[in-house]
N, C-alpha and C positions, 0 to 999 in steps of 0.2 A: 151122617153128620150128627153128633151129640150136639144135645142143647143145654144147656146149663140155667140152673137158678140162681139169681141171687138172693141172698136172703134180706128181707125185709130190712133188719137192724143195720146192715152197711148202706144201703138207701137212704135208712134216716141220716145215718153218720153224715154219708154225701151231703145230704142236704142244711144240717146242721153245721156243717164246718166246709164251708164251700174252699176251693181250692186258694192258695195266698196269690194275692194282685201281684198283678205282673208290674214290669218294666218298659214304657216304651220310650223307642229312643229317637228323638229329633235333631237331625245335623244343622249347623249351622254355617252352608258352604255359598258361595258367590252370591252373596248379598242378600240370600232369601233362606227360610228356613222349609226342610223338607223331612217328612209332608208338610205342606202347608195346615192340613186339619189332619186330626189324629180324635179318635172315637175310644174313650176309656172306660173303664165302668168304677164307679164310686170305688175309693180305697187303693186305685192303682196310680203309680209314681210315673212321674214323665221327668227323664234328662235329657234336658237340650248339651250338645256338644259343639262348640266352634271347632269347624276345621279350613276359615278364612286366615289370611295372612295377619288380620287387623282385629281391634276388641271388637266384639259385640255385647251386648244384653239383653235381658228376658224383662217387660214388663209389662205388665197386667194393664188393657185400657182403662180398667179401674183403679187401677194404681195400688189396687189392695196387695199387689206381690210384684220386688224389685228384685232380681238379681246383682250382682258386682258387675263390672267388666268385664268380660270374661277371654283371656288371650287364648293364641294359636292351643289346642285339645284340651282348653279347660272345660269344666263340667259344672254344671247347676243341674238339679231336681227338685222337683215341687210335690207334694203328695197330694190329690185330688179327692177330697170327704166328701163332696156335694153336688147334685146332678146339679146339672144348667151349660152353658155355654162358655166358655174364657175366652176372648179375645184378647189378644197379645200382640207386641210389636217390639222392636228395637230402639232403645231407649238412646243409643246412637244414631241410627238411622232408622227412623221414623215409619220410613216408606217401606220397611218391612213389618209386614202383617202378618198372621196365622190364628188360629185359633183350636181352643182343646173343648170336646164334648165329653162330659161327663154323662155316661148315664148310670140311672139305678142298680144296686148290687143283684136285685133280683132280673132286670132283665135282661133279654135275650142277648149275646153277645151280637157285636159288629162283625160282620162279613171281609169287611178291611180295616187296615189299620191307617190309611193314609187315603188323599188324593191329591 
């Protein structure tokens, strides 16, 4: 089995230009949004998608972020700068909860993306 170096300077690159954030994607089907929590790392986007018969929307318990109504496969995205917690709910129907974890760009990725 050959072993290989890498050389120093692409190590730095790596670390210096970490890979671009991702996209995760939260459905919005039979009255509940799935996953319910979703674990990101600062800088990456989350699009919820309705694929209920009826509007939904995305809004922040702090109310600091509203989406539109959003009909049958429309789309919103929000782009996530700041570690901490988001709680969110359906600005329709109330009784739907979820929540987005933001964590730090440096650390350790999440194991999943959903529960």
């Amino acid at each position: 089995m050959k072993s290989f170096l890498i050389p120093a300077a692409l190590i730095a690159a790596a670390i210096a230009f970490p890979a671009a954030a991702e996209t995760t994607h939260v459905l919005i089907k039979d009255y509940m949004f799935t996953p319910m929590t979703v674990t990101v790392t600062a800088g990456s986007t989350v699009q919820w998608t309705n694929m209920d018969d009826i509007p939904h929307s995305v809004v922040m318990s702090d109310k600091s972020l509203r989406s539109a109504a959003l009909d049958t496969q429309e789309s919103f995205s929000h782009t996530f700068d700041k570690p901490g917690t988001y709680e969110y709910f359906c600005g329709l129907h109330p009784k739907m909860v979820a929540k987005v974890i933001v964590k730090a760009a440096g650390s350790a990725p999440a194991m999943s993306r959903g529960s």
